[in-house]
N, C-alpha and C positions, 0 to 999 in steps of 0.2 A: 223225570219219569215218575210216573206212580206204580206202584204195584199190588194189586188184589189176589185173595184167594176166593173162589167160590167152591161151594160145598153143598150136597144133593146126598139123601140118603133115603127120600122116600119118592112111591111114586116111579116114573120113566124120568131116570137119575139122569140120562144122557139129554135129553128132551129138555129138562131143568136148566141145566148147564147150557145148553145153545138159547134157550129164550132170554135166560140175563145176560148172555153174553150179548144179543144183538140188543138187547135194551141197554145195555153199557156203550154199546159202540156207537148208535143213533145219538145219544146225550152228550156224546164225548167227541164223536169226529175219529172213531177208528181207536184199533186195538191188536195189539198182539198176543196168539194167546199158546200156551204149553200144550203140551199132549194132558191126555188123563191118566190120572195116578187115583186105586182104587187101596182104600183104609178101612181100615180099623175104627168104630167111632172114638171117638177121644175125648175124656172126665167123664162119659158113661156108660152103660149096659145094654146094647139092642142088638138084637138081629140082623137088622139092618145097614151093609157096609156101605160105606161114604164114595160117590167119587168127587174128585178135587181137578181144578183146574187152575191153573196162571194167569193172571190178565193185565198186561201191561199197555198203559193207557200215555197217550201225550198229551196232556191239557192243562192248561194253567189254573185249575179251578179251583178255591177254596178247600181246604182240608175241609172245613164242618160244611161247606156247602156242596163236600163230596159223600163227607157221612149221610147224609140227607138224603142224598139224590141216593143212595146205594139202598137205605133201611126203606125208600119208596119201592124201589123197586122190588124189592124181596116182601113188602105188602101189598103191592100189585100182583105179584103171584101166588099171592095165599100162601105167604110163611110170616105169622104175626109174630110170634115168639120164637127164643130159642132157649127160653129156663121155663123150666114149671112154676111153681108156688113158692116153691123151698129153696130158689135159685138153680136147682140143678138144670143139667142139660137134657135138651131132648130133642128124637128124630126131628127133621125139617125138608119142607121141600125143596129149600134154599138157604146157604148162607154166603152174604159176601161181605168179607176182613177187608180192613183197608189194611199191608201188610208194610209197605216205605213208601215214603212219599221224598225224590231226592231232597239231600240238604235239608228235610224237615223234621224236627223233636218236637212233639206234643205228647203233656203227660196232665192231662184232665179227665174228672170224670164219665166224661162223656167219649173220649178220643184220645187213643194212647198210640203216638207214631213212631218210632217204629212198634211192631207189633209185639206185645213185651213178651211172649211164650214160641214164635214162630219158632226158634232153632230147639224148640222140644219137640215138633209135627215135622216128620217128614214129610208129609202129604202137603207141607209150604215148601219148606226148604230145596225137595227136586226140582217142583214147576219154577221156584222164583227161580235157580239156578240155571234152568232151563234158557229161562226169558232172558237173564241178564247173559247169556252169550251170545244173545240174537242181537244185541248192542251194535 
């Protein structure tokens, strides 16, 4: 199993969240996903609250050739970044974490598997929770 979190704070938040979830599910061959859980942003300052979603996928695909297909799809919807200049964080129209991928440890620059801060974000921790009792 794999599991994702996506993440919408600007913009029709809910609208965000269904458009990458059916670009997820078309790529992948189906998906299960959590309810939404609305936060807090997290490492920085907006107005703007987040909503979060679950997405657990069954597919045999490449970790980096899942990171791939994930940062396509989130610049297919007009979310290039999600640091400023100075590294920090900033609103997006979308974010999707790759969060576990079963039985897989990647710890590269590029792709850190399991997700090394997930049990600081409740807004992972419920939906993955969620998901993994749909098991």
């Amino acid at each position: 199993m794999i599991y994702l979190n996506i993440g919408s704070n600007l913009g029709n938040r809910e609208e965000n969240l269904l458009r990458a979830i059916v670009l997820l599910s078309a790529g992948t061959g189906g998906c299960a996903v959590s309810s939404i859980v609305e936060s807090d942003p997290w490492g920085f300052e907006s107005g703007n609250k987040f909503l979060n979603v679950g997405v657990m996928l069954r597919c045999d695909m490449d970790p980096f050739d899942l990171l791939e297909f994930t940062q396509g799809i989130e610049k297919q919807m007009g979310s290039n970044t999600h640091r400023d200049a100075n590294g920090n964080y900033v609103d997006r129209l979308v974010d999707i974490d790759i969060i576990e991928i079963d039985g897989v440890e990647i710890n590269t620059p590029q792709l850190t598997v399991p997700h090394p801060r997930m049990h600081e974000r409740d807004f992972v921790m419920k939906p993955l929770e969620q998901l993994k009792g749909k098991q």
